[in-house]
C-alpha positions as CSV (number, residue, x, y, z in Angstrom):
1,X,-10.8,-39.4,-6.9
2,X,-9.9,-36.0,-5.9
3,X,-6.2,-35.1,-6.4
4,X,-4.9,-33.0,-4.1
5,X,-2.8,-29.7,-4.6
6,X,-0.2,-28.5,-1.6
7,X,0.6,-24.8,-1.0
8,X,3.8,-25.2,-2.2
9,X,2.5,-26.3,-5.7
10,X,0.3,-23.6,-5.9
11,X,2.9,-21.1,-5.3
12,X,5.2,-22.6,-7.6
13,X,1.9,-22.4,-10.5
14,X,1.6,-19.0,-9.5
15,X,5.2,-17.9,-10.3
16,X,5.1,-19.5,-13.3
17,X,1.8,-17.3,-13.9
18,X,3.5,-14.5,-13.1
19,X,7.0,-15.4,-15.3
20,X,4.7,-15.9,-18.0
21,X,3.0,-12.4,-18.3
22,X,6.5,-10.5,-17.1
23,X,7.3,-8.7,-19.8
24,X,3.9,-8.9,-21.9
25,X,1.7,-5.7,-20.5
26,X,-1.3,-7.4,-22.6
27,X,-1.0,-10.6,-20.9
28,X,-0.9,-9.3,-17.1
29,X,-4.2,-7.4,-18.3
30,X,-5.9,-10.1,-19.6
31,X,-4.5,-12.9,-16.4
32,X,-6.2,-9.8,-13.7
33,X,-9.5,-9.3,-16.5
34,X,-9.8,-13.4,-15.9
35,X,-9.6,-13.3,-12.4
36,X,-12.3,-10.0,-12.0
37,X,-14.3,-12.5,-14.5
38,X,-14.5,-14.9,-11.7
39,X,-14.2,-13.0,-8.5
40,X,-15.1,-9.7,-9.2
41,X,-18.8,-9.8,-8.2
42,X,-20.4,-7.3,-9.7
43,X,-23.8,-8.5,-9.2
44,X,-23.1,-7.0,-5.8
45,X,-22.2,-3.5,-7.5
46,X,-26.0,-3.3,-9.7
47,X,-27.3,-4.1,-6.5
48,X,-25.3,-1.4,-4.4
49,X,-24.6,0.8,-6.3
50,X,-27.8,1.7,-8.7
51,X,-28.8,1.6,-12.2
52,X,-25.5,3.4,-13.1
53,X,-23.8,0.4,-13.0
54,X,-26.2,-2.3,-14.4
55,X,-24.1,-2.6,-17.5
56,X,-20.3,-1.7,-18.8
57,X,-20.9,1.3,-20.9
58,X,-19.3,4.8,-20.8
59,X,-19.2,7.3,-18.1
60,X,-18.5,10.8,-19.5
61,X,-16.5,9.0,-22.4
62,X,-14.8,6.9,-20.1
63,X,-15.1,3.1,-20.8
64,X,-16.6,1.3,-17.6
65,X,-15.8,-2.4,-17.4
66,X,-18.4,-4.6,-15.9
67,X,-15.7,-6.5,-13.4
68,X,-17.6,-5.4,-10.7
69,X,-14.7,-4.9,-7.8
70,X,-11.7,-5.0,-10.4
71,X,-13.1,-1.6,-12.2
72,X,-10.9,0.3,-10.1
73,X,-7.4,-1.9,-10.9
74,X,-8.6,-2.4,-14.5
75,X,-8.7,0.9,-15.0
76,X,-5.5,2.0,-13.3
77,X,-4.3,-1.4,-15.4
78,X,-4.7,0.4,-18.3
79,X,-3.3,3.5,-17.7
80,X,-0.2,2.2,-16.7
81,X,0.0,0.3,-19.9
82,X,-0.6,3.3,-21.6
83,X,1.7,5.0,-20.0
84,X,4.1,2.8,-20.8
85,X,5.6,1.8,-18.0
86,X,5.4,-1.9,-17.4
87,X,7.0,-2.3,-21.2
88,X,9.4,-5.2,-21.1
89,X,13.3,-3.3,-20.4
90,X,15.0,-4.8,-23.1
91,X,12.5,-5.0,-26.0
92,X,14.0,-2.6,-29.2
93,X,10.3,-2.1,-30.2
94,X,9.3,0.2,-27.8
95,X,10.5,2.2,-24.6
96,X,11.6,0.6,-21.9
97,X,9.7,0.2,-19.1
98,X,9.6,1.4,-15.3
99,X,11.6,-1.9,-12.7
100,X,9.7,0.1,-10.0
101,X,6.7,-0.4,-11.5
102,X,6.8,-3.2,-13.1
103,X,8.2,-4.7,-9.8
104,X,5.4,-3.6,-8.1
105,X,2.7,-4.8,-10.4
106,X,3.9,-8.2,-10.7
107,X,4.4,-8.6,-7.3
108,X,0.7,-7.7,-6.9
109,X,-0.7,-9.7,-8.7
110,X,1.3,-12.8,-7.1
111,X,-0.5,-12.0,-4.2
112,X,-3.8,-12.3,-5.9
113,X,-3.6,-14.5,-7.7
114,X,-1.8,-17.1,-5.4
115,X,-5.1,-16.4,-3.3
116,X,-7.0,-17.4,-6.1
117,X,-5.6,-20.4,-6.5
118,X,-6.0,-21.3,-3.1
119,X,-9.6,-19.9,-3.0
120,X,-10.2,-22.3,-5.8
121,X,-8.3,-25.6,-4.4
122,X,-9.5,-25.0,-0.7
123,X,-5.9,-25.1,0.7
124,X,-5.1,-22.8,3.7
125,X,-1.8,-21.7,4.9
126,X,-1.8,-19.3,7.6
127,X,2.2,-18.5,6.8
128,X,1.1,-17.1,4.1
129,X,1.9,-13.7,3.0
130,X,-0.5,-11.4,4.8
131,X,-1.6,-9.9,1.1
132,X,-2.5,-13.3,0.2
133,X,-4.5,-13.6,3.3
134,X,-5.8,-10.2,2.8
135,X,-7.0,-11.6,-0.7
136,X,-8.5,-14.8,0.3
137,X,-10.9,-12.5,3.0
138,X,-11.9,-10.3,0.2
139,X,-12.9,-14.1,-1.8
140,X,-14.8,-15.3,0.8
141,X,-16.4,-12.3,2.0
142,X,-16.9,-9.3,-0.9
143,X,-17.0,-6.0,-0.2
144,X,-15.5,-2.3,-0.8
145,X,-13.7,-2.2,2.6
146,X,-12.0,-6.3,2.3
147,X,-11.2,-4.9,-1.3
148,X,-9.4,-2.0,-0.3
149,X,-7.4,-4.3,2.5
150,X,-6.2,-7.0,0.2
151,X,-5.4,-4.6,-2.7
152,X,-3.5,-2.1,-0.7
153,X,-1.8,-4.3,1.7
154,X,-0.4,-6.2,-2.0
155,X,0.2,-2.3,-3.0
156,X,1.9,-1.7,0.2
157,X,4.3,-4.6,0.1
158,X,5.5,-3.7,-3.5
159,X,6.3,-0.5,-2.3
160,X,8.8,-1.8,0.7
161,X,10.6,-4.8,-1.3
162,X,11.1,-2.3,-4.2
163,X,12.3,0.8,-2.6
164,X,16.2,0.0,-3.9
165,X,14.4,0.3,-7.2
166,X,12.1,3.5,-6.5
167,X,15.6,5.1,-5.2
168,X,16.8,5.0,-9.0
169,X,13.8,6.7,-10.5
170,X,13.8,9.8,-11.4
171,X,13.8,12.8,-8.2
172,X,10.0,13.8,-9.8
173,X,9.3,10.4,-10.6
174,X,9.6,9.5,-7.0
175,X,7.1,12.7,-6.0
176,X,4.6,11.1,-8.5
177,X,5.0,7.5,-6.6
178,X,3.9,9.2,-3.3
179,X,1.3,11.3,-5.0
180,X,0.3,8.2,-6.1
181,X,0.0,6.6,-2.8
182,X,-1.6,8.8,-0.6
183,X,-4.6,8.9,-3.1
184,X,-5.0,5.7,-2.8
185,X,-5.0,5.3,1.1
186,X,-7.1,8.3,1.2
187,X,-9.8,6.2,-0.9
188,X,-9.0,3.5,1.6
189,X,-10.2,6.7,3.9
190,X,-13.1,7.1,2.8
191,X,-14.4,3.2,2.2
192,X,-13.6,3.1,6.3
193,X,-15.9,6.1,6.7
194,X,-12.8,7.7,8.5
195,X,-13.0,10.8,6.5
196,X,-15.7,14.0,6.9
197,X,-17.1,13.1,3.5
198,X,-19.2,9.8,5.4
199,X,-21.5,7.6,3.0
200,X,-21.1,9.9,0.1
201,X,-17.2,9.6,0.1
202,X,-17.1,5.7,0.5
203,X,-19.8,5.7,-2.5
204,X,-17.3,7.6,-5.0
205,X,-14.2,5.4,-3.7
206,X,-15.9,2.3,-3.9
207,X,-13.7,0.2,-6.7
208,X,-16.8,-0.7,-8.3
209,X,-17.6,2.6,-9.3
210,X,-16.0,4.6,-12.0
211,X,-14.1,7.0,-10.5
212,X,-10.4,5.8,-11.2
213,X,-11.6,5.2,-14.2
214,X,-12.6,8.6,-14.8
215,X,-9.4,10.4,-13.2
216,X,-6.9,8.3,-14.9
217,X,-7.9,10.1,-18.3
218,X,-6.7,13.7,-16.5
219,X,-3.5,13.7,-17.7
220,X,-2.5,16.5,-14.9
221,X,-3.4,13.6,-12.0
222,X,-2.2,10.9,-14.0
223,X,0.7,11.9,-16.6
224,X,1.0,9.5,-19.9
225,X,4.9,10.2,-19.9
226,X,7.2,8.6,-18.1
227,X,10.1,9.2,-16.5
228,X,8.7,12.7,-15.0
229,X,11.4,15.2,-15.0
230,X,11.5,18.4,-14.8
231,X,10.1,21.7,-13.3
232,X,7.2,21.6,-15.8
233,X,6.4,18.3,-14.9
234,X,6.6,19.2,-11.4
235,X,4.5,22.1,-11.5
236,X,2.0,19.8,-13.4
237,X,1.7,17.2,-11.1
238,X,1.5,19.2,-8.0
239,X,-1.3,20.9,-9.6
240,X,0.4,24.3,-9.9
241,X,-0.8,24.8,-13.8
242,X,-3.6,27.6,-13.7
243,X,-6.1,25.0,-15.2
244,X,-9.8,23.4,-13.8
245,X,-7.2,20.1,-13.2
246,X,-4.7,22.2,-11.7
247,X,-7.4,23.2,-9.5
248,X,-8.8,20.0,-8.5
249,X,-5.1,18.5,-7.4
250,X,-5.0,21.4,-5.3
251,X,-8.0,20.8,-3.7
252,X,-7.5,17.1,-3.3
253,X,-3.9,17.0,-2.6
254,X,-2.9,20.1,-0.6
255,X,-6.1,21.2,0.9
256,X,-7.6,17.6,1.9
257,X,-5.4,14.8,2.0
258,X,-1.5,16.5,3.0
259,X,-2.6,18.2,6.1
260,X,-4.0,15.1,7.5
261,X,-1.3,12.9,5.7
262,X,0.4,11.4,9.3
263,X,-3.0,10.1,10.6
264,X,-4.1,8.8,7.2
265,X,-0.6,6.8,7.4
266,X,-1.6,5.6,11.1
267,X,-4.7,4.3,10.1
268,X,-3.5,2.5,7.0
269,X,-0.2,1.2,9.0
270,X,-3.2,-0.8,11.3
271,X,-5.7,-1.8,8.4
272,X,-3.0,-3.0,6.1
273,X,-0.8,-4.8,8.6
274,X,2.0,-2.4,7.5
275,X,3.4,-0.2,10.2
276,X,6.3,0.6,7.6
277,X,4.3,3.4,5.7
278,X,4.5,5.4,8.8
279,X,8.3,5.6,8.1
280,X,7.0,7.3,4.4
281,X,6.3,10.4,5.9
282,X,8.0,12.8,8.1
283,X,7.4,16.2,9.4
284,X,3.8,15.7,7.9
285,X,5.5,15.4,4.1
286,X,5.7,12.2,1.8
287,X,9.4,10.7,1.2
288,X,9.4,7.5,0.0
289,X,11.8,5.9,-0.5
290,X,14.1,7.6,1.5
Protein backbone atom coordinates (compact mmCIF):
# COMPACT_ATOMS: atom_id res chain seq x y z
CA UNK A 1 0.00 0.00 0.00
CA UNK A 2 0.99 3.40 -0.93
CA UNK A 3 2.06 5.61 1.92
CA UNK A 4 1.26 8.91 1.55
CA UNK A 5 3.53 12.13 2.10
CA UNK A 6 1.81 15.74 3.09
CA UNK A 7 3.34 19.04 2.02
CA UNK A 8 4.21 19.79 5.20
CA UNK A 9 6.54 16.68 5.37
CA UNK A 10 8.07 17.43 2.34
CA UNK A 11 9.00 20.75 3.37
CA UNK A 12 10.27 19.74 6.61
CA UNK A 13 12.65 16.84 4.29
CA UNK A 14 13.66 19.67 2.36
CA UNK A 15 15.03 21.83 5.11
CA UNK A 16 16.76 19.20 6.51
CA UNK A 17 18.27 18.86 2.79
CA UNK A 18 19.14 22.11 2.80
CA UNK A 19 20.70 22.12 6.76
CA UNK A 20 22.62 19.27 5.68
CA UNK A 21 24.66 20.76 2.73
CA UNK A 22 24.79 24.48 4.63
CA UNK A 23 28.13 24.92 5.18
CA UNK A 24 29.58 22.00 2.83
CA UNK A 25 30.02 23.96 -0.82
CA UNK A 26 30.76 20.22 -2.15
CA UNK A 27 27.67 18.88 -0.87
CA UNK A 28 25.12 21.64 -2.33
CA UNK A 29 27.05 20.77 -5.66
CA UNK A 30 26.65 17.34 -5.65
CA UNK A 31 22.46 17.67 -4.01
CA UNK A 32 21.79 20.33 -7.46
CA UNK A 33 24.30 17.66 -9.88
CA UNK A 34 21.53 14.88 -8.45
CA UNK A 35 18.68 16.73 -9.22
CA UNK A 36 20.02 17.93 -13.02
CA UNK A 37 20.68 13.91 -13.07
CA UNK A 38 17.06 13.42 -12.82
CA UNK A 39 15.38 16.44 -14.21
CA UNK A 40 17.76 18.08 -16.27
CA UNK A 41 16.66 16.61 -19.71
CA UNK A 42 19.19 16.88 -21.77
CA UNK A 43 18.03 14.57 -24.30
CA UNK A 44 16.01 17.65 -25.24
CA UNK A 45 19.36 19.78 -25.62
CA UNK A 46 21.10 17.01 -28.38
CA UNK A 47 17.93 17.29 -29.97
CA UNK A 48 17.74 21.23 -29.96
CA UNK A 49 20.54 22.24 -29.85
CA UNK A 50 22.91 20.11 -32.39
CA UNK A 51 25.80 17.90 -32.37
CA UNK A 52 27.60 20.40 -30.09
CA UNK A 53 25.97 19.13 -27.31
CA UNK A 54 25.62 15.29 -27.93
CA UNK A 55 28.18 14.61 -25.21
CA UNK A 56 29.85 16.59 -22.04
CA UNK A 57 33.23 17.43 -23.31
CA UNK A 58 35.10 20.77 -23.54
CA UNK A 59 34.16 23.99 -25.20
CA UNK A 60 37.24 26.10 -25.82
CA UNK A 61 38.86 24.43 -22.57
CA UNK A 62 35.85 24.87 -20.78
CA UNK A 63 34.38 21.65 -19.18
CA UNK A 64 30.62 21.25 -20.42
CA UNK A 65 28.52 19.03 -18.14
CA UNK A 66 25.93 16.82 -19.77
CA UNK A 67 22.93 18.07 -17.25
CA UNK A 68 21.16 19.18 -19.98
CA UNK A 69 19.10 22.40 -18.44
CA UNK A 70 21.39 22.51 -15.14
CA UNK A 71 24.72 23.48 -17.40
CA UNK A 72 23.98 26.94 -16.88
CA UNK A 73 23.60 26.70 -12.65
CA UNK A 74 26.33 24.02 -12.57
CA UNK A 75 28.58 26.10 -14.01
CA UNK A 76 27.83 29.27 -12.19
CA UNK A 77 27.79 26.45 -9.12
CA UNK A 78 31.21 26.13 -9.53
CA UNK A 79 32.40 29.39 -9.89
CA UNK A 80 31.02 30.46 -6.79
CA UNK A 81 32.74 27.68 -5.03
CA UNK A 82 35.75 28.68 -6.45
CA UNK A 83 35.36 31.83 -5.65
CA UNK A 84 34.95 31.07 -2.36
CA UNK A 85 32.14 32.43 -1.29
CA UNK A 86 29.65 29.96 0.04
CA UNK A 87 32.72 28.70 2.44
CA UNK A 88 31.13 27.84 5.79
CA UNK A 89 31.67 31.48 8.15
CA UNK A 90 33.27 29.98 10.87
CA UNK A 91 35.47 27.15 9.54
CA UNK A 92 39.51 28.16 10.56
CA UNK A 93 40.48 26.12 7.40
CA UNK A 94 39.68 28.43 4.90
CA UNK A 95 38.15 32.02 4.33
CA UNK A 96 34.96 32.73 5.34
CA UNK A 97 32.31 32.84 3.19
CA UNK A 98 29.84 35.49 1.60
CA UNK A 99 25.93 35.39 4.24
CA UNK A 100 24.63 37.15 0.99
CA UNK A 101 25.48 34.54 -1.02
CA UNK A 102 25.42 31.81 0.67
CA UNK A 103 21.86 33.02 1.82
CA UNK A 104 20.93 33.32 -1.50
CA UNK A 105 22.11 29.96 -2.73
CA UNK A 106 20.57 27.95 -0.14
CA UNK A 107 17.46 29.55 -0.39
CA UNK A 108 17.47 28.57 -4.11
CA UNK A 109 17.89 25.48 -3.95
CA UNK A 110 14.89 25.09 -1.28
CA UNK A 111 12.86 26.21 -3.84
CA UNK A 112 14.00 23.47 -6.22
CA UNK A 113 14.33 21.14 -4.59
CA UNK A 114 11.04 21.26 -2.45
CA UNK A 115 9.48 21.12 -6.12
CA UNK A 116 11.34 18.12 -6.60
CA UNK A 117 10.06 16.43 -3.96
CA UNK A 118 6.66 17.27 -4.72
CA UNK A 119 7.23 16.52 -8.53
CA UNK A 120 8.27 13.11 -7.32
CA UNK A 121 5.40 12.36 -4.52
CA UNK A 122 2.51 13.97 -6.72
CA UNK A 123 1.44 16.38 -3.87
CA UNK A 124 0.22 19.91 -4.98
CA UNK A 125 -0.08 22.93 -2.90
CA UNK A 126 -1.06 25.91 -4.56
CA UNK A 127 0.21 28.17 -1.35
CA UNK A 128 3.19 27.33 -2.18
CA UNK A 129 6.00 29.62 -2.79
CA UNK A 130 5.58 30.95 -6.23
CA UNK A 131 9.43 29.65 -7.05
CA UNK A 132 8.39 26.38 -6.06
CA UNK A 133 5.52 26.63 -8.44
CA UNK A 134 7.68 28.15 -10.95
CA UNK A 135 9.86 24.91 -10.46
CA UNK A 136 7.24 22.25 -10.60
CA UNK A 137 6.06 24.05 -14.32
CA UNK A 138 9.62 23.79 -15.48
CA UNK A 139 9.14 19.57 -14.24
CA UNK A 140 6.31 19.07 -15.94
CA UNK A 141 6.85 20.98 -18.92
CA UNK A 142 10.87 21.45 -20.02
CA UNK A 143 12.03 24.15 -21.76
CA UNK A 144 14.59 27.30 -21.91
CA UNK A 145 11.87 29.84 -21.17
CA UNK A 146 10.00 27.61 -17.92
CA UNK A 147 13.80 27.33 -16.90
CA UNK A 148 14.54 30.77 -16.90
CA UNK A 149 11.01 31.45 -14.82
CA UNK A 150 11.57 29.01 -12.08
CA UNK A 151 15.35 29.71 -11.68
CA UNK A 152 15.09 33.45 -11.68
CA UNK A 153 11.98 33.90 -9.80
CA UNK A 154 14.09 31.42 -6.83
CA UNK A 155 17.09 34.02 -7.76
CA UNK A 156 14.79 36.84 -7.39
CA UNK A 157 13.41 35.98 -4.01
CA UNK A 158 16.99 35.41 -2.51
CA UNK A 159 17.65 38.73 -3.52
CA UNK A 160 14.53 40.52 -1.49
CA UNK A 161 14.74 38.31 1.82
CA UNK A 162 18.57 38.93 1.89
CA UNK A 163 18.88 42.53 1.20
CA UNK A 164 19.72 43.27 5.26
CA UNK A 165 22.63 41.00 4.31
CA UNK A 166 23.64 42.53 0.79
CA UNK A 167 23.50 46.05 2.75
CA UNK A 168 26.78 44.75 4.76
CA UNK A 169 28.79 43.68 1.74
CA UNK A 170 31.26 45.49 0.57
CA UNK A 171 30.17 49.17 -1.47
CA UNK A 172 31.88 47.25 -4.79
CA UNK A 173 30.67 44.06 -3.70
CA UNK A 174 27.22 45.32 -3.94
CA UNK A 175 27.95 46.86 -7.77
CA UNK A 176 29.05 43.19 -8.62
CA UNK A 177 25.54 41.74 -7.12
CA UNK A 178 23.67 44.05 -9.62
CA UNK A 179 26.12 43.40 -12.34
CA UNK A 180 25.34 40.12 -11.65
CA UNK A 181 21.67 40.47 -11.94
CA UNK A 182 20.95 42.34 -14.87
CA UNK A 183 23.03 39.65 -16.88
CA UNK A 184 21.02 37.27 -15.93
CA UNK A 185 17.52 38.85 -16.65
CA UNK A 186 18.97 39.96 -19.81
CA UNK A 187 19.50 36.13 -20.69
CA UNK A 188 15.90 35.81 -19.46
CA UNK A 189 15.69 38.67 -22.46
CA UNK A 190 16.76 36.95 -24.85
CA UNK A 191 15.08 33.19 -24.06
CA UNK A 192 11.60 35.49 -24.34
CA UNK A 193 12.77 36.67 -27.79
CA UNK A 194 12.25 40.24 -26.18
CA UNK A 195 15.60 41.46 -27.32
CA UNK A 196 16.84 42.59 -31.18
CA UNK A 197 19.13 39.58 -31.12
CA UNK A 198 15.74 37.07 -31.99
CA UNK A 199 16.53 33.18 -32.40
CA UNK A 200 20.19 33.60 -32.31
CA UNK A 201 20.17 35.40 -28.83
CA UNK A 202 17.69 32.79 -27.18
CA UNK A 203 20.17 30.02 -28.78
CA UNK A 204 23.39 31.42 -26.84
CA UNK A 205 21.29 32.05 -23.48
CA UNK A 206 19.69 28.90 -23.55
CA UNK A 207 20.94 27.09 -20.06
CA UNK A 208 21.66 24.13 -21.92
CA UNK A 209 24.28 25.63 -23.83
CA UNK A 210 27.71 26.62 -22.69
CA UNK A 211 27.79 29.90 -22.49
CA UNK A 212 27.92 30.56 -18.54
CA UNK A 213 30.09 28.06 -18.64
CA UNK A 214 32.39 29.77 -20.82
CA UNK A 215 32.12 33.40 -19.30
CA UNK A 216 32.55 32.36 -15.76
CA UNK A 217 36.32 31.52 -16.65
CA UNK A 218 36.74 35.55 -17.64
CA UNK A 219 37.90 36.63 -14.54
CA UNK A 220 37.13 40.46 -15.57
CA UNK A 221 33.10 39.34 -15.81
CA UNK A 222 33.33 37.04 -13.14
CA UNK A 223 36.21 37.96 -10.39
CA UNK A 224 37.70 34.82 -8.26
CA UNK A 225 38.23 37.20 -5.24
CA UNK A 226 35.94 38.06 -2.92
CA UNK A 227 34.98 40.73 -1.13
CA UNK A 228 35.63 43.27 -4.17
CA UNK A 229 37.09 46.46 -2.99
CA UNK A 230 38.66 48.90 -4.32
CA UNK A 231 39.06 51.30 -7.44
CA UNK A 232 40.99 48.55 -9.23
CA UNK A 233 38.49 46.22 -8.68
CA UNK A 234 36.02 48.63 -9.75
CA UNK A 235 37.56 49.56 -12.83
CA UNK A 236 37.83 45.82 -13.54
CA UNK A 237 34.41 44.86 -13.19
CA UNK A 238 32.94 47.73 -14.96
CA UNK A 239 35.07 46.78 -17.79
CA UNK A 240 37.24 49.91 -17.68
CA UNK A 241 40.75 47.81 -18.09
CA UNK A 242 42.04 48.40 -21.71
CA UNK A 243 41.78 44.62 -22.43
CA UNK A 244 39.58 42.33 -25.19
CA UNK A 245 37.47 41.50 -21.68
CA UNK A 246 37.39 45.04 -20.76
CA UNK A 247 35.95 45.40 -24.06
CA UNK A 248 33.38 42.89 -24.12
CA UNK A 249 31.81 44.18 -20.56
CA UNK A 250 31.56 47.33 -22.17
CA UNK A 251 29.73 46.21 -24.99
CA UNK A 252 27.43 43.94 -22.96
CA UNK A 253 26.94 46.07 -19.94
CA UNK A 254 27.02 49.71 -20.98
CA UNK A 255 26.21 49.70 -24.58
CA UNK A 256 23.33 46.75 -24.53
CA UNK A 257 21.84 45.93 -21.41
CA UNK A 258 22.12 49.61 -19.06
CA UNK A 259 20.37 51.74 -21.47
CA UNK A 260 17.45 49.53 -21.66
CA UNK A 261 17.83 48.44 -17.92
CA UNK A 262 14.12 49.92 -16.66
CA UNK A 263 12.23 47.92 -19.36
CA UNK A 264 14.27 44.80 -18.90
CA UNK A 265 13.14 45.23 -14.99
CA UNK A 266 9.42 45.65 -16.22
CA UNK A 267 9.44 42.68 -18.15
CA UNK A 268 11.09 40.45 -15.57
CA UNK A 269 8.87 42.13 -12.62
CA UNK A 270 5.75 40.33 -14.87
CA UNK A 271 7.52 37.00 -15.91
CA UNK A 272 8.90 36.34 -12.47
CA UNK A 273 5.98 37.35 -10.37
CA UNK A 274 8.29 39.95 -8.72
CA UNK A 275 7.25 43.54 -9.10
CA UNK A 276 10.00 44.30 -6.36
CA UNK A 277 12.93 44.40 -8.88
CA UNK A 278 11.43 47.44 -10.31
CA UNK A 279 12.31 49.15 -7.02
CA UNK A 280 16.27 47.90 -7.99
CA UNK A 281 16.69 50.52 -10.34
CA UNK A 282 16.15 54.17 -10.46
CA UNK A 283 16.90 56.95 -12.78
CA UNK A 284 17.79 54.08 -15.26
CA UNK A 285 20.86 52.89 -12.73
CA UNK A 286 21.06 49.54 -10.63
CA UNK A 287 20.90 50.07 -6.58
CA UNK A 288 20.19 47.13 -4.90
CA UNK A 289 19.88 46.90 -2.02
CA UNK A 290 19.21 50.32 -1.23
Amino acid sequence: MATTVTYDELVAQTLAMCAAVSNSPQGRLQLREAYYGKYGFPLLARQELGNAFDKPGAVHGVDLPDLGYGNSEIAFLKWEIKRGVLNPMDDASMPAGSPWWRDVNLRFIYYSELAGLMFENNVSEPEAPVATLNWLNYLHSPSAKTWYCAHNTSILAGFERYKAQAAQEESVEQVFLNITLYRLMFAQALVEDATMFGELGAIMADPRGFAVALITHLPDFYPLNYPLHGLNDLRIIEGWELNLQGLGIRILDHDIILPHLTALYQACAHWDSAPFINSYVKDGKPVYPQ
